[in-house]
N, C-alpha and C positions, 0 to 999 in steps of 0.2 A: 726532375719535374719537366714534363714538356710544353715549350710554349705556345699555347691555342694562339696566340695573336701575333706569332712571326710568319713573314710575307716575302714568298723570293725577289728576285730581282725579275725574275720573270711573270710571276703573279701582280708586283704593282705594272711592269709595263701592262695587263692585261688590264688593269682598272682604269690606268688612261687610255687605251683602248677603248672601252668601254664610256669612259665619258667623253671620249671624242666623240664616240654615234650621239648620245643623250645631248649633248651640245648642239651638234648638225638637225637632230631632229626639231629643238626646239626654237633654233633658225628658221625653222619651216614653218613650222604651227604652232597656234598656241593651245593651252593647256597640255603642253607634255611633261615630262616628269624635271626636266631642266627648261625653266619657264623661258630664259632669253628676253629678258625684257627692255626693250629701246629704250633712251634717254634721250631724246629729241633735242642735244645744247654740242652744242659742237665746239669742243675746248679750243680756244686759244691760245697760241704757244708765245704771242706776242705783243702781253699785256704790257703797256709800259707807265702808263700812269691811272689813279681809277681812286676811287672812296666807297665803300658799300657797307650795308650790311649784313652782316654773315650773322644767320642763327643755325641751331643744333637740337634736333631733340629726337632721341629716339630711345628713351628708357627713365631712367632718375632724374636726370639733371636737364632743366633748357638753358641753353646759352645764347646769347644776343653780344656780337661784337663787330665793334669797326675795325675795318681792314682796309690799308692803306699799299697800293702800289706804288713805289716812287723809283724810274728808270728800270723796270721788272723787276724789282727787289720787294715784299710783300712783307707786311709789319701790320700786326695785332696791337692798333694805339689803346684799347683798354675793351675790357670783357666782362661782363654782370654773367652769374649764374643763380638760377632757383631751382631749388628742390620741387616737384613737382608731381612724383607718381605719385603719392599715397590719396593727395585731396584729390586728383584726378578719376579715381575711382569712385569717390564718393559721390556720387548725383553731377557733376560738372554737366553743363550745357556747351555749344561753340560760345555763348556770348561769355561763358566764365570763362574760357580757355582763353578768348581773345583778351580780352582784361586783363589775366594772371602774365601774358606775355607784354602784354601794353606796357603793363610797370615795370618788367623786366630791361623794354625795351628806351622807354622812357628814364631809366637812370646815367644811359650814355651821356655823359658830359660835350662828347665829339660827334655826335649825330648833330649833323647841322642842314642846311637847306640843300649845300653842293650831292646830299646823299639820296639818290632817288633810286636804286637798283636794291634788290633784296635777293641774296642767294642760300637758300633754306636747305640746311640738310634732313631730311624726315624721314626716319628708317622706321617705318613701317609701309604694310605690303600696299603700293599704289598705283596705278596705271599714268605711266606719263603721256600728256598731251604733246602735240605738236608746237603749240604758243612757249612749250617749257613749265608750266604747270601738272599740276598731277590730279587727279582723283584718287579719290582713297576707297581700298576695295573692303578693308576689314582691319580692326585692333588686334595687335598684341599687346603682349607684356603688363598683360590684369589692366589694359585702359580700355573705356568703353564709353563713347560717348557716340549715339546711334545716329543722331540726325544729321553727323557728319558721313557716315558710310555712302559713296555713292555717289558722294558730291566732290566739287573743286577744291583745293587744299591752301591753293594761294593768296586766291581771287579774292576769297571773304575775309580774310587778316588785311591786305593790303587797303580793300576798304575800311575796315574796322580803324586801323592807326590812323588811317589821315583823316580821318571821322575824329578821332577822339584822342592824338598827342599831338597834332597838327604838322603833320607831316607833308610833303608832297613825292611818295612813292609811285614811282610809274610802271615797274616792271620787278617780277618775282619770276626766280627759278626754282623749282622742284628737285631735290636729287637723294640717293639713298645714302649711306657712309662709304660702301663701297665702292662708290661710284665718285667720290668725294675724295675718300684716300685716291685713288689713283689720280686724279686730277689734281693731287696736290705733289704729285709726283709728276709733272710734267716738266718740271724746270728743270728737271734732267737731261742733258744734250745727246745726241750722238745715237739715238736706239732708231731700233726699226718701229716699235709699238710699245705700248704698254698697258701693263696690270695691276690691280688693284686687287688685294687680298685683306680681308679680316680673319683673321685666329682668336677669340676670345672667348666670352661665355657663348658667344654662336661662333659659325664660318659664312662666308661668300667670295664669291669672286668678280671682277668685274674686268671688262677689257672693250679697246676701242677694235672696234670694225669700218668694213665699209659700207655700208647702208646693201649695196647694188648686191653684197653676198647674203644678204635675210631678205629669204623669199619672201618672207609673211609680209614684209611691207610692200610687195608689190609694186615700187619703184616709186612710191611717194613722197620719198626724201634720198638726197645723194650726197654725197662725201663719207668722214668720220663720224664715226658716233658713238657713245659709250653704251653697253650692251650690260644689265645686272641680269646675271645669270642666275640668281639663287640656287648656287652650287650643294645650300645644305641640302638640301632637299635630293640629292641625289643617291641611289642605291647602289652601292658596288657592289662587285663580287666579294668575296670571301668572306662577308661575316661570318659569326662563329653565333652557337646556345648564346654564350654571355650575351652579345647583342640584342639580339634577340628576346631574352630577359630584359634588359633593360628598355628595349623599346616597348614590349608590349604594356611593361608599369608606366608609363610616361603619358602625359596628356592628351598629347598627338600620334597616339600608336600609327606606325604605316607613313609617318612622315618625317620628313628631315632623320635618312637614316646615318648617311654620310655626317651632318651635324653631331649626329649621337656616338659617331667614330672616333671624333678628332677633337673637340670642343671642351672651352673650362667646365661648362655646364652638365658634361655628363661623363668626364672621366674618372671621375670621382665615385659614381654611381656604376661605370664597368667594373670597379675595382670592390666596390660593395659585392656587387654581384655575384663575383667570382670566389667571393668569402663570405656567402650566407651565413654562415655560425660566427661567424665574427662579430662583437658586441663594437660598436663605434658610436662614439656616444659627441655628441653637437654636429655638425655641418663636417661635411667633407668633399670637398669639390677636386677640383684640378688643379689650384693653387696647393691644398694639402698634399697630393698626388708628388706634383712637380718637388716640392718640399723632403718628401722622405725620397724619391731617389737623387735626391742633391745632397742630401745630410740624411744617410739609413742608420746613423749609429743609434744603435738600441731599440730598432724595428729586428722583427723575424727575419734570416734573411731570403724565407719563401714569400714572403709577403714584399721585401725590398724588389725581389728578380718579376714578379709581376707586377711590379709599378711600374719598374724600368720597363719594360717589356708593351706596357700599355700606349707608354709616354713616346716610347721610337716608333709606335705602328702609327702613333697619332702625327706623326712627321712625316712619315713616309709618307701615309695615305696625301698629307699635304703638297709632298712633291710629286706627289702621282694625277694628283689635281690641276698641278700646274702643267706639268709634260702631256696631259691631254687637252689640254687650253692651248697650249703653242701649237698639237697637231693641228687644231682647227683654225689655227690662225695661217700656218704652214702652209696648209691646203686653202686656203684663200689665195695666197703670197707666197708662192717657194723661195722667194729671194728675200725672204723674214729670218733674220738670223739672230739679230741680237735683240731681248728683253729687257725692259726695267719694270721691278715690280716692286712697290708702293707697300708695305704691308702694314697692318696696325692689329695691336689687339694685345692683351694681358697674355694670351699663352704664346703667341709667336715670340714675343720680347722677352721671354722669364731667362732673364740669367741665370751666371751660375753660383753656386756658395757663396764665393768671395765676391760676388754682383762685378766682376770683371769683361766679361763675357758672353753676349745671348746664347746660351749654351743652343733653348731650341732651333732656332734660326740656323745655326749651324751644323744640326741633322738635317734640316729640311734641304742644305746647300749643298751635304753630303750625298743624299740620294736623288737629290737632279744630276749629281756628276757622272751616274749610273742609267739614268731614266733619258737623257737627253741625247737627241743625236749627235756626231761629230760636225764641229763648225756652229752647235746651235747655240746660244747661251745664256742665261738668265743674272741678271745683276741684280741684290736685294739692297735696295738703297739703303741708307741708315735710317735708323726712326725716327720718325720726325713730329714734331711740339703739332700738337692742333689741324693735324690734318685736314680735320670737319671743314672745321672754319678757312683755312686757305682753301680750300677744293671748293667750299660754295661761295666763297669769292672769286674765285676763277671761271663759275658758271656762270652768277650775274652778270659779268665783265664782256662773256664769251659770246 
């Protein structure tokens, strides 16, 4: 049987190729197909004491927690979580929004007065300001609540709390998870730059720049800055039908095709795809996926060789993501050699069998060992507890 979805070693360098242009371009301008979007918070590498609050919300769950620095060592003193998608669809106003997080926010026992900085991770799609605040351009993930679109994302919670749990909050920073993971990835020593990857039910990428190298800001801010690339969104070369089929059934047909490559969210549906007559009956995602080629016993084994088959392209294309991230970093900085990259996400971490292992993580390590020039080289730190939350404690602070 042959496999539609195996990639040479020459064909992924030719996709990091390819997302090295998509990257440069959208350094340039905006609305391109790889957005390049500024974070206007320039991390700190030399936080040594600090109290904040760090919340999260970008899908099911919002989280509200203090985060404590004491000598750069960084501790999560206690963390409230609410369920939150389903009433949010229902009629929610901002003033319900702000209320439902009030209480959230108001169960901290450790929120006290010393606690005046707020570092907000909000992964939905936002335009960040220069102050470190964001605007919000538009909902995903089925929430919809209109008279926010358009407007400040900070500004009116920060009033809202000290209005109404008596707070005294001065300052709020905006940031996306990807931009968060890798910011929580800073206490790393010794690299040239770093990255910020998610692999989960979506992908992105995120990486520090230098301002002076994005044209489109036109020289209105200088030094570091973190750059959310929203890498799903980008189109490679070689898809195949399958993809193709599966994109066009999809909500966003024409967009996030890369996403629809590599992600929990839709490898499950390549795999549908490719066995139309196949009866599969409940949910079948990329957890399922990952699952029978870790344990095929008593699967078909045409159906085992293209899972597997599915599962290594969705790796590769992930170190092909990254080996065109370093060229652009490269060509900023030729004396850019050593990486650390930050990753988070259900499919990057899926062990193996015997959960001994991140099996994926180390495909992804095995074909940068291919994709990467000599002398370049990417370290994948360990997974790390709460990323969110330390990365937008790291904002506030920064």
């Amino acid at each position: 049987m042959k496999n539609i979805f195996a990639l040479s070693t020459e064909q992924l360098k030719a996709i990091a190729d390819n997302l090295q242009v998509k990257i440069e371009e959208g350094l340039k301008k905006d609305g391109m197909e790889i957005a390049g979007i500024p974070t206007y918070i320039t991390p700190s590498k030399d936080i040594l004491n600090g109290k904040v609050l760090a919340l999260d919300w970008g899908g099911t769950n919002f989280r509200a927690a203090i985060v404590e620095f004491n000598n750069g060592k960084s501790a999560i003193l206690e963390q409230k979580k609410k369920k939150m998608d389903a009433e949010v669809t229902t009629g929610f106003t901002q003033d319900d929004l702000h209320k439902a997080m009030a209480a959230t926010i108001s169960e901290l026992t450790s929120l006290d007065s010393s606690v005046t900085r707020i570092g907000f991770c909000f992964s939905y799609p936002a335009q960040c300001e220069l102050n470190g605040d964001a605007t919000l351009l538009r909902w995903t993930k089925g929430i919809n609540i209109p008279e926010m679109v358009g407007k400040l994302v900070g500004e009116p919670l920060v009033k809202y709390l000290n209005t109404h749990i008596n707070t005294n909050f001065t300052e709020i920073k905006i940031l996306n998870d990807t931009v968060a993971c890798m910011f929580g990835g800073l206490g790393e020593t010794g690299y040239d730059s770093y990255i910020g990857l998610i692999v989960g039910t979506g992908t992105n990428m995120a990486s520090l720049m230098r301002a002076d190298k994005i044209e489109k800001l036109n020289g209105k801010i200088t030094g570091l800055i973190p750059v959310n690339l929203e890498s799903g969104n980008f189109k490679p070369p070689y898809l195949t039908e399958i993809d193709d089929k599966v994109d066009a059934a999809s909500s966003n047909a024409g967009q996030q095709r890369f996403e629809k490559v590599i992600s929990g969210g839709y490898l499950g549906e390549i795999f549908k795809a490719y066995f139309p007559d196949k009866k599969i009956e409940g949910a079948f995602d990329g957890m399922h996926l990952a699952n029978m080629v870790k344990d095929p016993a008593g699967y078909p084994a045409n159906e085992v060789a293209i899972a597997t088959a599915i599962d290594e392209r969705s790796a590769q294309m992930v170190a092909a993501s990254l080996a065109g991230l370093v060229q652009v970093l490269r060509a900023q900085d030729a004396n850019m050699k050593k990486f650390c990259l930050a990753a988070d996400g259900s499919v990057f971490w899926d062990k193996n069998k015997e959960k001994t292992k991140p099996r994926y993580k180390e495909l992804v390590a095995a074909a940068l060992e291919t994709l990467l020039p000599s002398g370049v080289s990417i370290t994948i730190i360990d997974e790390m507890k709460d990323p969110n939350l330390i990365g937008s404690a790291i904002a506030a602070l920064s």
